[in-house]
N, C-alpha and C positions, 0 to 999 in steps of 0.2 A: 743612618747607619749603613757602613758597604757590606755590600755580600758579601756570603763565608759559606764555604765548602762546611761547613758544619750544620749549619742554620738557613740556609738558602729557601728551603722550604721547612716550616715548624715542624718539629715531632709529632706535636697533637694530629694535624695534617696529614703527615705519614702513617700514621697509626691507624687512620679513621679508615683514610683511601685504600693501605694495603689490608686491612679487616675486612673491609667490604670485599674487596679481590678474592680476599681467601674463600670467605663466604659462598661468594658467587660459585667458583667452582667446586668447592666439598659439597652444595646443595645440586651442582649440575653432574658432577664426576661421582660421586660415591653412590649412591643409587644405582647411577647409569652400570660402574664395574661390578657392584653386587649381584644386579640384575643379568649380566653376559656371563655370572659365573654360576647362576643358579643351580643350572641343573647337573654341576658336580656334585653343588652341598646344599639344598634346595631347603633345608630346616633351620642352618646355620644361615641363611639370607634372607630367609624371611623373615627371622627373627630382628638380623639387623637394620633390615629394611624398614622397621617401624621409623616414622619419624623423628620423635623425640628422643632417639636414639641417637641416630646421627648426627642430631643439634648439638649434641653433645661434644664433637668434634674438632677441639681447639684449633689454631696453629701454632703447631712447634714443629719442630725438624722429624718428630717420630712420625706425625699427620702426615706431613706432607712426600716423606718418602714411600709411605704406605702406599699414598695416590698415587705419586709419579708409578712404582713397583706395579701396582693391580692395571694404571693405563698401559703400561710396554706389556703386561704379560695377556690382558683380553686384546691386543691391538696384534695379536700373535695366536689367537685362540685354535687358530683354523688353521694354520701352521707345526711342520712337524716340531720343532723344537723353540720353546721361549729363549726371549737373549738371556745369553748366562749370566749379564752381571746384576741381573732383576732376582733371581731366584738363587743364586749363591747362597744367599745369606740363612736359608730355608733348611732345616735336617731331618728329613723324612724321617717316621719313626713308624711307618707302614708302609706294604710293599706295593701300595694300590694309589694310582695316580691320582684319583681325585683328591687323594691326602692334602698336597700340594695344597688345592683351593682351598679345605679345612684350615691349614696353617696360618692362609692369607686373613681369613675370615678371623681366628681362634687370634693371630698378630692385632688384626681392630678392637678385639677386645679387650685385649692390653693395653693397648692407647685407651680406649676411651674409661675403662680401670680406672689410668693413671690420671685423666684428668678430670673423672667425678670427684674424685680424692683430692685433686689440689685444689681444685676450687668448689670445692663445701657441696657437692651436687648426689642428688640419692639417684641410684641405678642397679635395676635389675634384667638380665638376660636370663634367658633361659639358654642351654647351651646341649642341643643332643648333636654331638660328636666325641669322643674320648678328646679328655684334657693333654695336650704336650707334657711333659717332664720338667720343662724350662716354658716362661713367660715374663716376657719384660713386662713389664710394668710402666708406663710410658713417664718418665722424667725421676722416676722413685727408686727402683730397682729392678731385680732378680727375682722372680718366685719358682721356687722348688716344689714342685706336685710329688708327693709320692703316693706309692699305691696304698689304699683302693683306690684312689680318686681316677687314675691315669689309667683303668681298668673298667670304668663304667661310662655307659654309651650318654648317659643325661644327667646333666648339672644344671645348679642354681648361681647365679655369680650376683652377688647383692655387693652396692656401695652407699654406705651410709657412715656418714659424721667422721669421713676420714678413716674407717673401716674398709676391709675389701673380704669379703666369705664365699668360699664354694662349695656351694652344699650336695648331697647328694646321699638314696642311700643307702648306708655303710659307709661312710664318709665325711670329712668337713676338715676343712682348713680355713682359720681366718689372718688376715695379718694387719695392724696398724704401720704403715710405712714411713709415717713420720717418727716413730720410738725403733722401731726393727721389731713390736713384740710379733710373735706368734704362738698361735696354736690349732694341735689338729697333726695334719697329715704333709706336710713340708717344712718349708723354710726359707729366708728371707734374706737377701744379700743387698744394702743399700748402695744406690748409686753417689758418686762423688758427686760434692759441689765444690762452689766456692763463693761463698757471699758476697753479694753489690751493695747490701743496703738497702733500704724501700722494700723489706720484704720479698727481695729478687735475690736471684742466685744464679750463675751457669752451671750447669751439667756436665758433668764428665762420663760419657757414654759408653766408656771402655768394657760394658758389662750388658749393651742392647746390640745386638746381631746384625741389626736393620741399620744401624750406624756404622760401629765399630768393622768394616770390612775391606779386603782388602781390591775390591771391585771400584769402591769410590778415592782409594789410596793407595796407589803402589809403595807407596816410601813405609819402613817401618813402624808401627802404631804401636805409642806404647802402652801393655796392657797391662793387667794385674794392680790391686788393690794397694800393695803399699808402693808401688812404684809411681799409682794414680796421687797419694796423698801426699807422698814429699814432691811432686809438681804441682801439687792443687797449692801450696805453699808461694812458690814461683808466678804463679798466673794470678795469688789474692795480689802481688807485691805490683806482679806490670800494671792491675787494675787500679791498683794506688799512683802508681808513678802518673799514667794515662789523665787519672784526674784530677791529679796536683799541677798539671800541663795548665788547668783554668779554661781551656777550652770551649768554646758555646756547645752545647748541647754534648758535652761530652761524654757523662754518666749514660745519657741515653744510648750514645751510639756504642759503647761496650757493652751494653745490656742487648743488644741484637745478636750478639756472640753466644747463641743461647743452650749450644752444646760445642764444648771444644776437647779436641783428641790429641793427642802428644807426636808430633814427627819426630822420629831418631835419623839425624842423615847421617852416614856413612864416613861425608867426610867434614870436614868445618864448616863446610858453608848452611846457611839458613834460611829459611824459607815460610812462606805459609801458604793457605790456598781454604777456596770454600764449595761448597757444592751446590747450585742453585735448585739440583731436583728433594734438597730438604731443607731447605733455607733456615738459616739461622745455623748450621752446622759450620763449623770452622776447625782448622788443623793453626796448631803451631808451633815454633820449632822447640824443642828440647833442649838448652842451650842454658849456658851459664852466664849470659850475658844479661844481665837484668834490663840494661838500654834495649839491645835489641827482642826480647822479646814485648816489650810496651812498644813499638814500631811495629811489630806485628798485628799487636791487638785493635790498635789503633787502624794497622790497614785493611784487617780484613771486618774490622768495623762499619768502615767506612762503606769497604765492596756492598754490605749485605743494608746497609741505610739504600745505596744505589737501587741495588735492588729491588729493593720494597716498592722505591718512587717507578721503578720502569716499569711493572706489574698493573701499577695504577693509571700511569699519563704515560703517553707514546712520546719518546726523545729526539728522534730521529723521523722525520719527514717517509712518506711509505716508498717514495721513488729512491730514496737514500740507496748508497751505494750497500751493499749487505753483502755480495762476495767476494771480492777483493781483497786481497791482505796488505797490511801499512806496515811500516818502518813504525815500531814499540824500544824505544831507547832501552826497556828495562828486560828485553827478552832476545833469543837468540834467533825466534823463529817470526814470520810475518804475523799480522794479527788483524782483523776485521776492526773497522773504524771504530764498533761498538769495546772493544777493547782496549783499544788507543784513549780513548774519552775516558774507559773506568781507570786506568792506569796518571791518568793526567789528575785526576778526581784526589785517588785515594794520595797520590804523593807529592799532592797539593798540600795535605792535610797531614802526611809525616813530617814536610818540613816544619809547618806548624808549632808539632810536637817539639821538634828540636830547639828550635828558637826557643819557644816560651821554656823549657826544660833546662835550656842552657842562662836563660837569663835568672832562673828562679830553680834549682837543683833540689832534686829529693834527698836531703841530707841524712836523713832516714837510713837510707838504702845505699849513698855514695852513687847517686846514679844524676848525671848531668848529661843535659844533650850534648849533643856535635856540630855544632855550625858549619863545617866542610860538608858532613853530609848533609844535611838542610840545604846549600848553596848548589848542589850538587842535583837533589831531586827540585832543587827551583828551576832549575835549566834546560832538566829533564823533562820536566812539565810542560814548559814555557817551547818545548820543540814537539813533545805531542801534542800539545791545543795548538798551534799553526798548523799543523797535517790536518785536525779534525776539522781545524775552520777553512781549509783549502778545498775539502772531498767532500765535506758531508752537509747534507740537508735536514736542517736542523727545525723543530718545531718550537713553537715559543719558552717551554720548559725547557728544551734543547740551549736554546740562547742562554735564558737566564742561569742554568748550569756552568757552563763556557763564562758568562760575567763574574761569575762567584770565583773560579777556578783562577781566572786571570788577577780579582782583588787580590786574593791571599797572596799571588805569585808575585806581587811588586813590594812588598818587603825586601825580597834579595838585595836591595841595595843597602838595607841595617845591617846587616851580617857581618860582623869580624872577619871578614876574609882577606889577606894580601891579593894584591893583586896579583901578583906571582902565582899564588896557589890558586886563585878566579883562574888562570891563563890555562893551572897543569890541568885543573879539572875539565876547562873548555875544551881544549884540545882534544884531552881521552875522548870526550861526547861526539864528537867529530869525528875521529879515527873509527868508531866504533860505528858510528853513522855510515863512511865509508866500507867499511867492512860488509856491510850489509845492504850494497847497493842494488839487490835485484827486488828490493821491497817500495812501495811508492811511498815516496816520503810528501 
């Protein structure tokens, strides 16, 4: 069987190696940043400083951005000002700085909240700092404290059987987050999904702080609940197109998409992007094009499979070229080898998409590929994998990446294409290539 930018290396594989990854660091990093922020909130870290606390600590995009957040902001401690786009997302609701660290602290316990809950786990903290007003709830929702609870300096925060209670007293609030019941002293604002099947779902984050900002996305994010659920409609439809594609390991690689946010662009053009400081987060475009958002899903699918593998096995050789920027057919600006490689990767695996889409159409939906643009990102590819195999030093994962990318690429010549239209689109690639000669091709 030849390599495929899909399957190259198995799911099972990826999952085992980027688990272990994650591991490695929540058991080396979340201690280490509790521990450097002790003696702000020195009750609220010892607390969480137990161990069987922080085993608790899944990875999802709300984990891992916590991590990246509490490393820039201890990596700054000693420093007159943290970087702003680490603590943005933060709303002081007292005038005393070590608030701050309470928040960071009071934020993990919303994560790890949300993931005793989803996967069937009992947890209890003790909590002596005054509760927020707001707490995400990490993959679930929103919780609303109201007073007393936000009013007294020590709570009890118990999770049991998909339960979450905050006791304290004069006080209690509990919420099941799977129904939205409540009772007690708040209230409970469910977060969007949209079903995969296999008892998976993505997230639509439009409602967690730590995501939802505009530090990791300048382009507009679209927010608010009904606007989240007539596109959660849109994004169930691209995850059906995506997997009626037939794809190897396809279902998998859209399930790594594990919180996606809405871009509103300004003008027609469309776009996606992902954030690697909370991986599994992904933006896509808002768009009424049902092709092109399955192109999307599919590419930054793909980014975030990459990712998991480069986390786990090194790609690139250490003497590898790392600052220099390349000639990237698909951008205006130069880009490091390591970008030229992911950009070859993912629109390996859009043409894919097209082909198999164009040959087999989601009659459903009225959504059939494009074989011009398939022929068009086969070319594309086919000029950044010779840049990356001209510059870069590649380790043996490296190679066999590079051989998966070139498999998929030699279809081009099944394609429907005139030769006329082979010639308009060659051309543009060229012209464009031209355009951008101060980049090393």
């Amino acid at each position: 069987m030849r390599p495929s930018v899909f399957d190259f290396i198995a799911p099972r594989d990826i999952e085992i190696a980027s688990g272990r990854a994650f591991r490695i660091r929540r058991n080396y990093y979340a201690p280490k940043l509790l521990a450097s922020i002790e003696r702000f909130a020195p009750e609220l870290t010892a607390e969480l400083n137990r161990s069987n606390v922080l085993e608790m600590l899944r990875d999802t995009p709300g984990s891992r951005a916590w991590l990246n957040a509490c490393g820039k902001v201890v990596a700054t401690l000693d420093k007159e000002a943290h970087p702003i786009e680490v603590i943005a997302h933060l709303t002081l609701d007292q005038s005393r700085k070590e608030r701050l660290y309470e928040l960071l602290c009071l934020q993990l316990i919303g994560i790890l909240a949300g993931h005793a809950a989803r996967w069937g786990e009992t947890l209890e903290i003790k909590i002596r700092a005054k509760l927020p007003d707001r707490l995400y709830i990490d993959g679930l929702g929103m919780l609303q404290i109201d007073e007393p609870l936000t009013d007294i300096d020590t709570s009890v925060m118990t999770v049991s059987n998909g339960r979450i209670a905050f006791d304290a007293v004069g006080g209690h609030l509990e919420v099941v987050p799977q129904t939205g019941l409540v009772t007690g002293h708040g209230a409970f604002v469910s977060a969007g999904t949209v079903a995969l099947g296999h008892a998976k779902s993505l997230e639509l984050p439009y409602l967690n702080p730590s995501l939802f900002r505009p530090e990791f996305q300048p382009f507009p994010q679209l927010g608010g609940e009904r606007a989240n659920r007539e596109w959660a409609r849109s994004v169930s439809a691209a995850v059906t197109c995506v997997t009626h594609s037939g794809l190897p390991s396809v279902e998998y690689i859209v399930s790594l998409c594990k919180s996606v946010i809405g871009l509103v662009s300004p003008s027609d053009s469309i776009g996606s992007a992902s954030r690697e400081e909370a991986m599994g987060l992904v933006y896509l475009p808002v768009t009424p094009s049902l092709l092109d958002l399955s192109e999307c899903l599919l590419h930054e699918g793909l980014h975030q499979m990459l990712f998991r593998i480069e986390e786990s096995v090194a790609i690139f050789e250490p003497e590898s070229d790392k600052s220099s920027t390349f000639y990237s057919p698909w951008r205006d600006d130069g880009r490091p080898l390591r970008m030229v490689l992911h950009g070859a990767y993912v629109f390996a695996g859009v043409a894919s998409m097209h082909k198999a889409l164009a040959l087999h159409p989601v009659d459903h939906f009225s959504v059939q590929g494009d074989p011009t643009t398939a022929y068009r990102r086969v070319r594309e590819s086919l000029h950044a994998i010779e840049t990356v195999k001209r510059h870069a030093q590649l380790t043996r994962i490296g190679r066999k990446l590079v051989e998966a990318i070139e498999a998929d690429l030699e279809h081009s010549g099944d394609l429907p294409i005139t030769l006329p239209e082979r010639a308009r689109i060659d051309a543009g690639i060229i012209e464009k290539r031209n355009a951008f000669s101060a980049y090393i091709d």
